[in-house]
C-alpha positions as CSV (number, residue, x, y, z in Angstrom):
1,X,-24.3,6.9,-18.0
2,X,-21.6,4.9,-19.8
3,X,-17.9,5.1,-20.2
4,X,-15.0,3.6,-21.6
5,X,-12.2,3.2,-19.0
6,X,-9.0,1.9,-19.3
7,X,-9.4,-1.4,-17.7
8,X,-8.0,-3.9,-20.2
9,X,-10.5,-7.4,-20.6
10,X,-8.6,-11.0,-21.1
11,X,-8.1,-11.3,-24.6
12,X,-9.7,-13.9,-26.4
13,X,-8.6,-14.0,-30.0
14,X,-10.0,-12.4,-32.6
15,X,-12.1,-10.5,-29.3
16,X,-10.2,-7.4,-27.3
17,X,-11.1,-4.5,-25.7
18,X,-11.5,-2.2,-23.0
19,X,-14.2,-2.6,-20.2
20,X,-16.9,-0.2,-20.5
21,X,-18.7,0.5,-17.2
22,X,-21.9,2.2,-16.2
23,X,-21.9,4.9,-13.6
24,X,-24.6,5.9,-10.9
25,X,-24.5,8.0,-8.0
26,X,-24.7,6.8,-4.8
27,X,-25.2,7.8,-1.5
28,X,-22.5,7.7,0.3
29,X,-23.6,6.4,3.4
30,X,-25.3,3.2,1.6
31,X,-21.7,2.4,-0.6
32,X,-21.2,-0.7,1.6
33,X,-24.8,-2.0,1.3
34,X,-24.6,-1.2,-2.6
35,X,-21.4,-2.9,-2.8
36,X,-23.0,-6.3,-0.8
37,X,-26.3,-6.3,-2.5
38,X,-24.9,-6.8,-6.0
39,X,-22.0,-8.7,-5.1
40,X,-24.2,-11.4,-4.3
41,X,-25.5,-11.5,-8.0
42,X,-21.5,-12.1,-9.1
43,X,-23.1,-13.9,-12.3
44,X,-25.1,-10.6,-13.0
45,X,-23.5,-7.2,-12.9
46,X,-21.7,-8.2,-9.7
47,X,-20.2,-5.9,-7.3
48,X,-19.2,-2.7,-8.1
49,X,-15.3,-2.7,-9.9
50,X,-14.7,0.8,-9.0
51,X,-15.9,3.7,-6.4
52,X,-14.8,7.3,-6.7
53,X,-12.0,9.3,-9.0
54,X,-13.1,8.1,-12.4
55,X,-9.4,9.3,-13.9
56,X,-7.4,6.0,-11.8
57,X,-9.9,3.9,-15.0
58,X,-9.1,5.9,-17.4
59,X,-12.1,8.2,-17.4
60,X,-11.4,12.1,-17.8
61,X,-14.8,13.5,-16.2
62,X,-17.7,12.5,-16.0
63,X,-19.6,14.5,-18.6
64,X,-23.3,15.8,-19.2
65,X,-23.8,14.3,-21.9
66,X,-21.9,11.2,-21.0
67,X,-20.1,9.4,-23.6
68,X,-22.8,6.7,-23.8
69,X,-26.8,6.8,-22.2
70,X,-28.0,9.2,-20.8
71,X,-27.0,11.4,-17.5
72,X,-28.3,11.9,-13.5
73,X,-27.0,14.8,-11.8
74,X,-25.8,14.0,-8.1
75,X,-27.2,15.1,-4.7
76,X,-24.9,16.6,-2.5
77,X,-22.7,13.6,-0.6
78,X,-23.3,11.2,-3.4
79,X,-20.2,9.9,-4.8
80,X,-19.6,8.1,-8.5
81,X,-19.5,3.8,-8.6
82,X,-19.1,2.2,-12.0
83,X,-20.2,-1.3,-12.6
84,X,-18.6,-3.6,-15.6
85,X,-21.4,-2.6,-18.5
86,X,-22.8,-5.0,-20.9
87,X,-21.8,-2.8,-23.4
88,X,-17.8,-3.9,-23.5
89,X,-19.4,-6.8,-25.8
90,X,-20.3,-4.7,-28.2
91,X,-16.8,-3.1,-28.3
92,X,-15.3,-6.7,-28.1
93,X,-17.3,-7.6,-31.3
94,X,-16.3,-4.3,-32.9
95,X,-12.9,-5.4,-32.5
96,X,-13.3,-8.7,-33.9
97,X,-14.3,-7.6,-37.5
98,X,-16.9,-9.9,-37.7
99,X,-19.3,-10.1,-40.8
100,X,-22.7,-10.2,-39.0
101,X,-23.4,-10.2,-35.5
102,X,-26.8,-10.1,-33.0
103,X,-26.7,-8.6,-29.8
104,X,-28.8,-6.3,-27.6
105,X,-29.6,-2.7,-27.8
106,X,-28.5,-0.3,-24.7
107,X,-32.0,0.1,-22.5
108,X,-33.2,-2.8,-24.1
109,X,-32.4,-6.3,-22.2
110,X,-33.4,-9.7,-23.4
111,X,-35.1,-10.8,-20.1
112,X,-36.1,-14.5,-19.6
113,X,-38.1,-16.2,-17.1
114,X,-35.2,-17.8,-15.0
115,X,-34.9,-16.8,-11.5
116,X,-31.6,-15.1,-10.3
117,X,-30.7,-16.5,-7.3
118,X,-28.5,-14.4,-4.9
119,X,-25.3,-16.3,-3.4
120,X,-23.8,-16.1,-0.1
121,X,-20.9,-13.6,-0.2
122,X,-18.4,-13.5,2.8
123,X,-19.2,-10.9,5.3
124,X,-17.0,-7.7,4.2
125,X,-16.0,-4.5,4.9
126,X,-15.6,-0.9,3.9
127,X,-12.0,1.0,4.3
128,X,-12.3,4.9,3.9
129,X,-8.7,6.4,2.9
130,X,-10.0,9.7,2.6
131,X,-13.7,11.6,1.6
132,X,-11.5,14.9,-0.1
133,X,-11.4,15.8,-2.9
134,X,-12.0,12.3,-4.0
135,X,-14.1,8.9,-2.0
136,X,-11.1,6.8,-1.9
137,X,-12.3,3.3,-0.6
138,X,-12.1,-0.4,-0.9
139,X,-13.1,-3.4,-0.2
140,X,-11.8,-6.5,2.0
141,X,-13.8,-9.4,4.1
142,X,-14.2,-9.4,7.4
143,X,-11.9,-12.4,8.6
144,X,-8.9,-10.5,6.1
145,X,-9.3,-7.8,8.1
146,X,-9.6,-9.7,11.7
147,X,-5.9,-10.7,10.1
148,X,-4.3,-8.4,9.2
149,X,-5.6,-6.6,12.4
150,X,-3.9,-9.5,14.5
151,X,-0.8,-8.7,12.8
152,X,-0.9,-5.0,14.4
153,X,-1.3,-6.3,17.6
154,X,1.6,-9.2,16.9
155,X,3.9,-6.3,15.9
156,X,3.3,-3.6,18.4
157,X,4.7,-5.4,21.0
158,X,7.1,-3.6,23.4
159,X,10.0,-5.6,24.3
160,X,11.9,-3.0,24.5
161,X,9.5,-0.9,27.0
162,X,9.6,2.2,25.4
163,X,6.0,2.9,25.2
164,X,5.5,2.3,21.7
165,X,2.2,-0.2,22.1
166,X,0.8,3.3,23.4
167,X,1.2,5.0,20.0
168,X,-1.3,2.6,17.8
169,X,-3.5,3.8,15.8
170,X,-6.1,1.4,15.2
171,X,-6.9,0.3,12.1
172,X,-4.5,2.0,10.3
173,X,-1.9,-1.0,9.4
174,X,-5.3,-2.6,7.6
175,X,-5.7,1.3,5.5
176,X,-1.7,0.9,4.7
177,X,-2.0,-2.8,3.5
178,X,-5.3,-2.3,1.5
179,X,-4.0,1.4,-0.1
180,X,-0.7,-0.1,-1.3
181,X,-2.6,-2.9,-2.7
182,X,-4.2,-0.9,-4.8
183,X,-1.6,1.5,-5.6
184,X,0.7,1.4,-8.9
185,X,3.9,3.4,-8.1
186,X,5.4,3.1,-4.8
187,X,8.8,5.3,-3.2
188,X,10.1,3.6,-0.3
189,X,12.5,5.2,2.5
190,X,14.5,4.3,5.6
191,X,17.4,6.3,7.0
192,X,17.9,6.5,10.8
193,X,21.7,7.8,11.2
194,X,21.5,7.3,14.8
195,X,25.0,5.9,15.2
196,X,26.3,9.4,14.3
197,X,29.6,8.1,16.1
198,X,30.7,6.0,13.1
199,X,32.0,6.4,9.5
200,X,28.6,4.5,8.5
201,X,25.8,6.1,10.9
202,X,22.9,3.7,9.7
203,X,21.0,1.1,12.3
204,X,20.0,-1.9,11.1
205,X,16.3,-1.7,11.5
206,X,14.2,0.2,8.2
207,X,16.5,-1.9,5.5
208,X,15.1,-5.2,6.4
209,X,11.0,-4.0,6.4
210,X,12.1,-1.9,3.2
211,X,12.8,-4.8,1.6
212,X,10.2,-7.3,2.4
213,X,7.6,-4.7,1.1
214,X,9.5,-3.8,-1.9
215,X,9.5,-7.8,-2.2
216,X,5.6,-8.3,-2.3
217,X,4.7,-4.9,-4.5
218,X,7.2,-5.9,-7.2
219,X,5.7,-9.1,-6.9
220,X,2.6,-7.5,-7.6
221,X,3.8,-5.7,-10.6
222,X,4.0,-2.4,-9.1
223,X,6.8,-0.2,-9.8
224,X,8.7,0.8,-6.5
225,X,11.4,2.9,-6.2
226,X,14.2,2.9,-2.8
227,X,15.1,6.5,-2.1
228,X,18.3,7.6,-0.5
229,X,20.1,11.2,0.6
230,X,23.1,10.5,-0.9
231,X,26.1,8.0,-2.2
232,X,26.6,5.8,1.1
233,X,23.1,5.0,1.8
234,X,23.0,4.1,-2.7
235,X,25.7,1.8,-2.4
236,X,24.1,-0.1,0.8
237,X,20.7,-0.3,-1.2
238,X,22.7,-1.0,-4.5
239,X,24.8,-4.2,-2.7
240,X,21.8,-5.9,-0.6
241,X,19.6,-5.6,-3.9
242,X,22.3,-7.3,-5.8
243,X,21.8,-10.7,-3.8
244,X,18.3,-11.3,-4.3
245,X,17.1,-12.7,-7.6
246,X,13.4,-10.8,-7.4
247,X,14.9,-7.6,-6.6
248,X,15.5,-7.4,-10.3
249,X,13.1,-6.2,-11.8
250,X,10.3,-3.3,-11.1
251,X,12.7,-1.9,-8.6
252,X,14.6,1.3,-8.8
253,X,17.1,3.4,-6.7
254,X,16.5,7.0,-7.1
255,X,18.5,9.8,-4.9
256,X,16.6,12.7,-3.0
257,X,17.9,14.7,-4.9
258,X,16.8,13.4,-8.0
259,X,13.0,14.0,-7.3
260,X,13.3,17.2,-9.2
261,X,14.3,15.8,-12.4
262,X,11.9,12.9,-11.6
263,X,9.0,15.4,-11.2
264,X,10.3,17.2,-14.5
265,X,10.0,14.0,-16.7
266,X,6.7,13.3,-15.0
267,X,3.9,15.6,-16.6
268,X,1.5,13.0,-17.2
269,X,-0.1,12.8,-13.0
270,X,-1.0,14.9,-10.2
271,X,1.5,13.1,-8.1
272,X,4.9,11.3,-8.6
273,X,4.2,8.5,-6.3
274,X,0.8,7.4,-5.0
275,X,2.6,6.4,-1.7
276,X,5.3,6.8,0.0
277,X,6.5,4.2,2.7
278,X,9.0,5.8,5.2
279,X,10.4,2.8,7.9
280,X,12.3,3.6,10.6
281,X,13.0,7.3,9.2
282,X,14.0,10.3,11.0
283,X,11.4,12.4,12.0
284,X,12.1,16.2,12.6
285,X,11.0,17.7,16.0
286,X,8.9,20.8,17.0
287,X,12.1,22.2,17.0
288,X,13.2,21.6,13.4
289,X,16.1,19.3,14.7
290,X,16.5,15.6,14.5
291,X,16.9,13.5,17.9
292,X,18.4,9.8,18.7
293,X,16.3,8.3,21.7
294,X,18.9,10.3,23.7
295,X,18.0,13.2,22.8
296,X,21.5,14.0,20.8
297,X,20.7,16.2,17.5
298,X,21.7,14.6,14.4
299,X,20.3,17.3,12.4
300,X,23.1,17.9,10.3
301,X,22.7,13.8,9.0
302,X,19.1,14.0,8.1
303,X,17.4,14.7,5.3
304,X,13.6,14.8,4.5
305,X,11.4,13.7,1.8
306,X,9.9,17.3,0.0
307,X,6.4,17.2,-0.4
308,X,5.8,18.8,-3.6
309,X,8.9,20.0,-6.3
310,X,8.2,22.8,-9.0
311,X,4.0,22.7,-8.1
312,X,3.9,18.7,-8.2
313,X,3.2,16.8,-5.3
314,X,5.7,14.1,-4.7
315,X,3.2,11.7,-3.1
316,X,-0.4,11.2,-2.3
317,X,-0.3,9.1,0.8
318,X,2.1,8.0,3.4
319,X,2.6,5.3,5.2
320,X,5.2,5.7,8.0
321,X,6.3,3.1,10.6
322,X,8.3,3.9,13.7
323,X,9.2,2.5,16.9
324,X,10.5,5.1,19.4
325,X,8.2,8.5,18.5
326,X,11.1,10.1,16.7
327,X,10.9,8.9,13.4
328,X,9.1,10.4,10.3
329,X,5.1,10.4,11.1
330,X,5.3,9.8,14.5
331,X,3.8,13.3,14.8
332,X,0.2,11.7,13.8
333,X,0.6,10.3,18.0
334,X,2.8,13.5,19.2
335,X,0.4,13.9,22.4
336,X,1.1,10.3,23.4
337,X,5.0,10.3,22.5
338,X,5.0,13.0,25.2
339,X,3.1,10.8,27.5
340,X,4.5,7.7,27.0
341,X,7.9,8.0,25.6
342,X,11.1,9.0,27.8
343,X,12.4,12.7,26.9
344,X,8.8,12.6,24.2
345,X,8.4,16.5,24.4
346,X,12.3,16.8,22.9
347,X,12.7,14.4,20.3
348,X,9.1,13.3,19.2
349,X,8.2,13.7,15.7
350,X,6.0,17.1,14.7
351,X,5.3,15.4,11.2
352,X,2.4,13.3,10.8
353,X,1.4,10.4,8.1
354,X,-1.7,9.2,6.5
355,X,-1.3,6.1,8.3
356,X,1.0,5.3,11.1
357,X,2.3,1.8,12.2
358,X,3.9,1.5,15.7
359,X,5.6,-1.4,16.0
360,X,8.4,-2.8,18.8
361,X,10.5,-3.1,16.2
362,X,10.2,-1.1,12.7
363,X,11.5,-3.7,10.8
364,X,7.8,-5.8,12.2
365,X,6.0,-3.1,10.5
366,X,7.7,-3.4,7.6
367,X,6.9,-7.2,7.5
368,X,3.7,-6.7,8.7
369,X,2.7,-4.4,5.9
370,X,3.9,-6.8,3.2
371,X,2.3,-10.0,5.0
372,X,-1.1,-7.8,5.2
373,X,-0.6,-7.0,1.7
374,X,-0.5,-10.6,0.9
375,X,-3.3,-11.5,2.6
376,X,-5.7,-8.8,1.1
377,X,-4.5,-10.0,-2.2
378,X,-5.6,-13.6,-1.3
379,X,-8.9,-12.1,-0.1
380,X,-12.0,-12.9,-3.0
381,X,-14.0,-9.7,-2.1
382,X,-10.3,-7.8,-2.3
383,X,-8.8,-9.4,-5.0
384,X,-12.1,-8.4,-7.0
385,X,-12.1,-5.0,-6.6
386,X,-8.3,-4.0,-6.6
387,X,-8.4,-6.0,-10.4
388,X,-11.6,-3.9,-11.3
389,X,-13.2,-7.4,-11.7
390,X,-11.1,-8.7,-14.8
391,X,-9.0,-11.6,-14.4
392,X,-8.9,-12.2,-10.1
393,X,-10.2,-15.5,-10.4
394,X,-7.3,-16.8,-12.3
395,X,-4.3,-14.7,-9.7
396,X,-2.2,-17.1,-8.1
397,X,0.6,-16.4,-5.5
398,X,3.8,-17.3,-5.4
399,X,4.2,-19.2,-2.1
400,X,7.9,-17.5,-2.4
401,X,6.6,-13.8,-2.6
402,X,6.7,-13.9,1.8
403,X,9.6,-12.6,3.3
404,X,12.0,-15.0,4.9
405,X,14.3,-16.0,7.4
406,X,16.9,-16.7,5.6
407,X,16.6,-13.4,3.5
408,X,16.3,-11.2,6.7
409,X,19.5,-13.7,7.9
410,X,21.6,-12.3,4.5
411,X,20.4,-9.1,4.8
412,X,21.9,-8.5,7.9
413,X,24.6,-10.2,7.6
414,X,25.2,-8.2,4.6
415,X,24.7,-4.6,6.3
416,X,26.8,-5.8,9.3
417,X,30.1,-6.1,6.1
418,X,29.0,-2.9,5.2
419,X,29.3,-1.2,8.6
420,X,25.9,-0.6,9.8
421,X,25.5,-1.3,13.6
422,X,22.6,-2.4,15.6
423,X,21.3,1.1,17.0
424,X,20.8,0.1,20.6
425,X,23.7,-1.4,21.2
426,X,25.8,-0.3,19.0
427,X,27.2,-3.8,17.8
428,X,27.8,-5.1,14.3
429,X,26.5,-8.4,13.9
430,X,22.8,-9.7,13.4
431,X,20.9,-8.0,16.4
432,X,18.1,-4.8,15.5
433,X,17.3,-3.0,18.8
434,X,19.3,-4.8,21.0
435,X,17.7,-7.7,19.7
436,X,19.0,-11.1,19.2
437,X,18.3,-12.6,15.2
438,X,16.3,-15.5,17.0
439,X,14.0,-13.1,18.3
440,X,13.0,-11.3,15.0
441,X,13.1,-15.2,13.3
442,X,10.5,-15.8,15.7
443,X,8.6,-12.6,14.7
444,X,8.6,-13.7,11.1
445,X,7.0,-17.4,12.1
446,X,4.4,-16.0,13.8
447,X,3.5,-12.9,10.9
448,X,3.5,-16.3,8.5
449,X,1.7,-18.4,10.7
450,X,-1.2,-15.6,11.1
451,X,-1.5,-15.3,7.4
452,X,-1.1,-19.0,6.7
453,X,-3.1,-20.3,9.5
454,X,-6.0,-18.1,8.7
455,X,-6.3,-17.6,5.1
456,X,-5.6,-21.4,4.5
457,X,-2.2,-20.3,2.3
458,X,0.0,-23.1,1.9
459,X,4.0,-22.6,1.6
């Protein structure tokens, strides 16, 4: 069976199209070996460019009759993979206007007696996001994910000693890196109003990680947007976007409040965000109430991300990272917050995330996320499936795209003018968590050095 998707090909005047791609059913137990087996004929058919919701390539349903060949019903656990099909030639020469042209017929190939020789592939692996109502999966090698996996472990340490390296779930920083790769629009949150004693309640972790994601996914072309509650929370976003040259373009600020108007001009998707990224935000309790670490309610500051406005889902995934068990997904661990985390039965999170990063800091998830980001992106076997095989041996990256020093250096200094205070200890000045700046610099060596070191990435 045979579609037309809309994955544009490179253009090659007078030649353009769209790819068409083949469909089979698959087991879904034997996706990975599929996947393997023909990516090591990348001069034939090649890996697969595309496993599971045919409508994220443009393809409506899958229809009996299909739109091209002829059609296989499933078995029961088989899921839909689509392969680039030798028929996008025949739309490239269509397109070309050409006078007289000789090609081949669909089911019948011009086979010659060369030998197709299978080449050595790097090891990979399979990520599941989710089997319902749609396989969502991808693709990334094995020493990406050993990386980004040794950026978890980098991240989630406790030097505060507040039990957060008890509250990892594993593998789920590799899930958040490869799903955002892969996704197109992108809402980002971080509001934490823990220093409810001041005219400007905000800490200064969540901004930082918010903006070094935000960094790499515009870089990546996708189109992310910063939400807020309200006017003072705007005008921070609004002045520390203002100082960075990349920040302008593909980035938005959008209120909370806004989402319904958003939804409204939206009609064209299920959802109005395939993720949302919530750093360092707070988390309600069992109780309905928002706590501090302290266990003081700062209910009456907090305000939460709806789910779904007028019968449209606001997002499809969520990311959340959190450091202390009270912030917004922190419910995904809510057993172990009790455990592990002083006064854990009071102000632990009841809401739970897709994926959860704990981290010793939230502002390390943040930049964890966007370094594992980059380093899926550099990954072959990644690249190649996240570009639906068109164009990824030609993507570059811009050695600038990482998240620096000096950047997390102006930030702070930036929130510290604008009154924010450093949540544990109440100063303004460049501390996070009671933190000193050198601390977090060193943080950011060692994220780069992992991703460097490993993926040979020069900067």
């Amino acid at each position: 069976a045979m579609y037309t998707t809309n994955i544009r090909c490179i253009s090659v005047a007078p030649f353009d199209c769209n790819m068409v791609v083949s469909m089979r059913y698959i087991p879904f137990e034997v996706l990975k070996l599929t996947h393997d087996m023909c990516g090591s004929y990348p001069l034939s058919h090649g890996a697969p460019v595309w496993v599971g919701d045919p409508k994220r390539i443009g393809i409506n349903a899958i229809t009996d009759p299909p739109e091209i060949g002829d059609y296989a019903a499933p078995s029961e656990g088989d899921v839909p993979v689509f392969w680039g099909c030798g028929v996008t030639t025949q739309n490239a020469l269509t397109s070309a206007k050409l006078n007289k042209v000789f090609t081949h017929y669909p089911g019948h190939m011009f086979i010659t007696d060369l030998q197709a020789q299978p080449e050595t592939i790097a090891p990979s692996e399979m990520v599941v996001f989710s089997r319902t109502p749609h396989v969502e999966v991808s693709f990334v090698s094995v020493q990406t994910a050993d990386v980004i996996n040794k950026l978890q472990v980098l991240v989630s340490k406790d030097l505060n000693n507040r039990g957060v390296s008890k509250l990892v779930v594993a593998g789920d920083l590799l899930k958040s890196c490869l799903y955002l790769s892969q996704a197109d629009r992108v809402a980002i949150i971080s509001e934490f109003p823990c220093n409810y004693e001041f005219e400007v309640p905000y800490e200064t972790d969540g901004i930082p990680g918010v903006f070094a994601v935000a960094k790499v996914l515009s870089h990546l072309g996708k189109k992310v947007t910063l939400l807020h509650s309200g006017d003072k929370m705007g005008a921070i976003l609004r002045k520390c976007l203002s100082v960075f040259d990349w920040s302008k373009e593909g980035i938005e600020l959008k209120s909370l409040a806004s989402i319904e108007a958003m939804a409204a001009c939206n009609q064209g998707s299920e959802y109005l965000f395939d993720c949302l990224v919530a750093i360092e935000h707070s988390g309600p309790a069992k109780d309905g109430k928002y706590y501090t670490m302290k266990g003081h309610d700062i209910s009456e500051l907090c305000m939460q991300v709806a789910t779904e406005v007028n019968g449209k889902q606001v997002y499809k995934k969520s990311i959340c990272v959190g450091d202390g068990g009270n912030e917004w997904g922190m419910g995904k661990v809510n057993e172990k917050v009790i455990k592990y985390v002083d006064k854990g039965e009071l102000i632990g999170s009841a809401d739970s995330a897709d994926f959860l990063i704990s981290a010793g800091v939230s502002n390390w998830g943040g930049y964890a996320i966007a370094a594992g980001v980059i380093a899926a992106r550099e990954c072959d076997v990644h690249r190649r499936y996240v570009m639906c095989g068109v164009g990824h041996q030609f993507w570059v990256l811009d050695k600038k795209v990482f998240f620096s020093k000096e950047e997390q250096r102006e930030l702070l200094s930036i929130m510290a003018e604008l009154g924010m205070r450093d949540g544990m200890s109440k100063e303004l000045g460049l501390r996070v968590d009671g933190l000193d700046i050198n601390v977090h610099e060193k943080v950011i060596d060692e994220i780069i050095d992992i991703v460097v070191g490993d993926n040979n990435i020069s900067v």
